[in-house]
N, C-alpha and C positions, 0 to 999 in steps of 0.2 A: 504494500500500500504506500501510494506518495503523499508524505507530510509536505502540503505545497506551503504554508504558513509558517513550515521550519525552513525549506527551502531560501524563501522569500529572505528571510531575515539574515540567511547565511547572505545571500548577494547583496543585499544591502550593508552589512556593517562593516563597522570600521575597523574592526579587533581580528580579522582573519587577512591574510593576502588577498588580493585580487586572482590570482588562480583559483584560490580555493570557490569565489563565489565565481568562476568560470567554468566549474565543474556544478555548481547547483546548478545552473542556465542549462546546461546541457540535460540532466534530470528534468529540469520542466520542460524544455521544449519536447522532450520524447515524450510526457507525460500528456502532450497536446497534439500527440502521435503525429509528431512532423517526421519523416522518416530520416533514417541516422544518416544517409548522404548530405541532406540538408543542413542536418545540426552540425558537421562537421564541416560546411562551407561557413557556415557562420559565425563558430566559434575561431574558426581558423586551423583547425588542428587536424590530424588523420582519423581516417574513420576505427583504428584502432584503437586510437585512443580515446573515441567515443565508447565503443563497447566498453575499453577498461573500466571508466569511471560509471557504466551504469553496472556490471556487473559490481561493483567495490559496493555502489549505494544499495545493491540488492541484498549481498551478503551481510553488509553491517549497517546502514542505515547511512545515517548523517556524517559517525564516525568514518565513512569507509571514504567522504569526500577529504578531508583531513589530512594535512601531511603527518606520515608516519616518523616517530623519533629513529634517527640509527643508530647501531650499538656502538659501541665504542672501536675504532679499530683494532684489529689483533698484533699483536707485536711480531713480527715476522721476524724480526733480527735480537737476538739475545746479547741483553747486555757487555757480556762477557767481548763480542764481536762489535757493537757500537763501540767502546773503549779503544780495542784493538787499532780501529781505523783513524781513531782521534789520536791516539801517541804514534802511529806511525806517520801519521801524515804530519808531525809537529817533530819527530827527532830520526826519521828511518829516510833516506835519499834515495831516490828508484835506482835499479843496476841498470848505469848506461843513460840517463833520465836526470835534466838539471830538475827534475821538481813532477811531484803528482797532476795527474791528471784523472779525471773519477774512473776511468776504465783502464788505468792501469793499477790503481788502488782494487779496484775487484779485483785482477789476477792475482795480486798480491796476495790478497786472503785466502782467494781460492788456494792456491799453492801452499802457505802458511799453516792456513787454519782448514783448510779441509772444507768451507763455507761456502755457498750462491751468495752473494747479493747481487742487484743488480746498482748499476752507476748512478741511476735516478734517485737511489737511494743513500749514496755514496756524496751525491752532490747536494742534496738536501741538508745532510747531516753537516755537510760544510757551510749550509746557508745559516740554519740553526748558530751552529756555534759560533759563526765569523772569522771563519778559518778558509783565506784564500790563498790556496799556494798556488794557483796561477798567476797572482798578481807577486809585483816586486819593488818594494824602495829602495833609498838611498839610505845613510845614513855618515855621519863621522864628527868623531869626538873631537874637539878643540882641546891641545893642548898648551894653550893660552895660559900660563900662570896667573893672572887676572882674569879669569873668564868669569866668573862672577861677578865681580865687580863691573867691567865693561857690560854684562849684560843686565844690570840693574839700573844702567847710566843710560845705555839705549831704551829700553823700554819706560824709563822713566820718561824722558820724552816725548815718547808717542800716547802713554797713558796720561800722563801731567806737567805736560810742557810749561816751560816760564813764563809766567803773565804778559802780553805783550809780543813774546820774542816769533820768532822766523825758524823752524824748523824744516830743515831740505835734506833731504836721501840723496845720495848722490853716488854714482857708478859710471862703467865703462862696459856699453856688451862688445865683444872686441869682434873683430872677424864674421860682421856680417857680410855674407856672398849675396851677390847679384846674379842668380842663376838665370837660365834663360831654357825653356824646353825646346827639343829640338824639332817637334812641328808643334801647329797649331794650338791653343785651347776649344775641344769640344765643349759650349758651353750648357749651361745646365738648361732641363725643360721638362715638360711634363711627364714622371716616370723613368726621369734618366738625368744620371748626378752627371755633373761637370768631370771630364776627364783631360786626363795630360798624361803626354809621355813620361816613362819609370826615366827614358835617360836625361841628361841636360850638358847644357853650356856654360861653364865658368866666366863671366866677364872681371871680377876682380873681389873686392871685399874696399867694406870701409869699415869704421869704429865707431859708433855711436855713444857720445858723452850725452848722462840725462841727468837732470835732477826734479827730483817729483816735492814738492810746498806740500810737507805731510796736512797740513790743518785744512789746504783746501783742493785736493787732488790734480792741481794744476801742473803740469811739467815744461819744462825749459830742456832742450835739447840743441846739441850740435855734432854735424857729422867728420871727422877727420879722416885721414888716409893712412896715420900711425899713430900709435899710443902710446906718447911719451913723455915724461915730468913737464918740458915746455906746456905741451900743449895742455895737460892737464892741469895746471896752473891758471892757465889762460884761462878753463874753462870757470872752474868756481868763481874768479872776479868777474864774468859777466852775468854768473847765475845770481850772485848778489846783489847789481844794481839795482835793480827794483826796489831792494831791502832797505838802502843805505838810509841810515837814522837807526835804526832797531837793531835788537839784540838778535845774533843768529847763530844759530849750533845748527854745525854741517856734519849728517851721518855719512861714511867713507870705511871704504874696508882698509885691508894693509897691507895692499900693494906700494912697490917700490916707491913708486911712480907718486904716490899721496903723501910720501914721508921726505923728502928731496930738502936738501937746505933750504933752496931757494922756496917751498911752499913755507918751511918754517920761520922763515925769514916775513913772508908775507903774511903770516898769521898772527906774527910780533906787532909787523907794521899795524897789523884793524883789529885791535881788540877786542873790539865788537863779534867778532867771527871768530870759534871755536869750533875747533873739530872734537869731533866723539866718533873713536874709532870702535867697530865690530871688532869683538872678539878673532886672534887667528883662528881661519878655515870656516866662520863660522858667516860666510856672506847671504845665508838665508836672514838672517835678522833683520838686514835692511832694507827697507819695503820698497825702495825701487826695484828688485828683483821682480817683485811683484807686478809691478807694470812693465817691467821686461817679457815675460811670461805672456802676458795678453798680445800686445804691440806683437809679439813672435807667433801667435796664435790666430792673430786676426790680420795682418796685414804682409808678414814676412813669411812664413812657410810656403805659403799656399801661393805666393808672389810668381809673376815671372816677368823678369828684369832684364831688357836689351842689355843695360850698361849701367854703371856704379851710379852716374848722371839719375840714370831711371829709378836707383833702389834709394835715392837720398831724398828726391823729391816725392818718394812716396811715403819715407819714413817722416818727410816734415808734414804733409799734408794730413798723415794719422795723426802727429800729435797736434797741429791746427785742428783737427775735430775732435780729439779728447778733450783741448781746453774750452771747447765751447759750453760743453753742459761738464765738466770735471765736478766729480765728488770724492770725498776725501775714505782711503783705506779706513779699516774700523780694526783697530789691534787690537785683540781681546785677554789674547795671556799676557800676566802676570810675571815676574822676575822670580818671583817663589816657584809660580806651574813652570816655565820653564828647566829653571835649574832642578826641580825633583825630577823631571821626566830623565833628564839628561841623565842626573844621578842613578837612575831605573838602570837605563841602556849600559852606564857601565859596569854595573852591577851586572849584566848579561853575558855580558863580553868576555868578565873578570871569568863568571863560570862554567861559560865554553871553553875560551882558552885551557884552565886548570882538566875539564874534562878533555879533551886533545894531547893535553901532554899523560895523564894516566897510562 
């Protein structure tokens, strides 16, 4: 017998999915013996799964319209073998293999443990824990006898600059090429990416001197043909003009080329101007890297440059439209998170090495 009044209230309310009151519809319209071709054009769905859902409402009523709960999945992999793949994949190097991949981790086990899994499950168990060994960083320790210090001097300034004063990041990307492909660019269109030839053409290299105004993401750049104390000298006293009156600390790594008599001399002459050098080895710190990084991502890789002429006017015309809308880096660590992390990683190092030499 059809409850059409319980029907009804299933499709109308609010407290069920919209399938569920897709599946009453289908019970009353059979129930107004519209025939199941019909009710199946109109619900949208196959005429199988009209039978389904009048057979369910036959069997158990209202309840049989209802999404059913599922049980819990079954554990298909034993503990003992979840473990297994998590320490191998964190201390075990494939034979012959810089690093796992989920189908050579199954062989592994298979071989090892006597065990099936499958990769899908191998890769999951990687998702879960956040353990990517296809992916790879860098890293390296500054052996800076000051490295604390210098790095509580730099991030102090990006977090709590001098009232007033001109803080500027300042760098050298050295030996950008002017590549050139050796045909055409395919360029890009509906369904089909932009292509270029694997080979190229060297036309030369320049050096790109930058400095980026941490407070308001503005950069100052010039391009030279070599990177040498002259010219890097040269460069900070025009990146200053703008400044002159104010107080200004100039961030600089510690290359040769930043330390030269002659800049020491010129640092005496404008007291105003103070260098705060990065940590050695430790040229992440200094957030023109950071706009190095974009600038190489969005206007230089993907480039292709007749001549040096072509790669300088392109690298002035990206930072002419960086400074139109420039907004300033947001540095969020700390000189404390910093130096603990750092502390961590030695701490790594210390006991790998000690296990290496066992």
């Amino acid at each position: 017998m059809v409850q059409l009044e319980e029907l009804r209230d299933l499709m109308y309310s609010s407290d069920v999915p919209a399938t569920v009151g897709g599946r009453a519809r289908i019970v009353l319209w059979y129930a107004q013996n519209r025939p199941k071709k019909e009710i199946a054009a109109m619900a949208g769905v196959s005429r199988p799964t009209v039978d389904l859902w009048l057979s369910r409402y036959e069997s158990d009523g209202i309840a049989g319209l209802l999404d059913r709960k599922r049980g819990a999945p079954r554990e298909q992999v034993p503990a003992r073998i979840r473990a297994r793949i998590l320490a191998a994949t964190r201390s075990v190097r494939p034979q012959g293999l810089s690093h796992w991949s989920s189908r050579e981790m199954v062989k592994f086990i298979a071989r090892t443990e006597h065990v099936n899994v499958s990769y899908h499950y191998v890769a999951k168990l990687w998702r879960e824990t956040g353990l990517k060994p296809y992916r790879q960083g860098t890293f390296k320790l500054s052996r800076d006898p000051r490295f604390a210090e210098k790095v509580a001097d730099v991030v102090g300034l990006y977090l709590d600059p001098p009232g007033g004063a001109v803080v500027l990041s300042i760098d050298e990307k050295t030996q950008v090429q002017a590549l050139d492909r050796t045909q055409p660019l395919l360029p890009i269109d509906f369904g089909v990416t932009e292509k270029r030839t694997h080979d190229y053409v060297r036309h030369g290299t320049t050096n790109l001197f930058a400095a980026l105004t941490v407070a308001s993401g503005e950069v100052y750049g010039e391009c030279h043909p070599v990177r040498d104390g002259v010219r890097f000298l040269a460069f900070p006293k025009n990146a200053v003009k703008p400044h002159v009156g104010k107080e200004i600390h100039v961030i600089p790594d510690n290359l040769s080329t930043h330390t030269t008599p002659e800049v020491r001399q010129w640092m005496t002459e404008n007291p105003y101007v103070t260098f705060h050098f990065t940590p050695i080895g430790s040229s992440w710190l200094n957030m023109i890297e950071i706009w190095f990084g974009i600038i190489t991502r969005q206007a230089i890789r993907r480039g292709t440059f007749t001549s040096v002429k072509v790669l300088i006017t392109q690298i002035r015309d990206y930072i002419s439209h960086w400074n139109v809308d420039a907004e300033p880096f947001t540095w969020t660590a700390t000189a404390e998170e910093i130096l603990a992390k750092v502390a961590l990683t030695e701490t790594n190092v210390r006991k790998l090495v000690a296990n290496n030499q066992k």
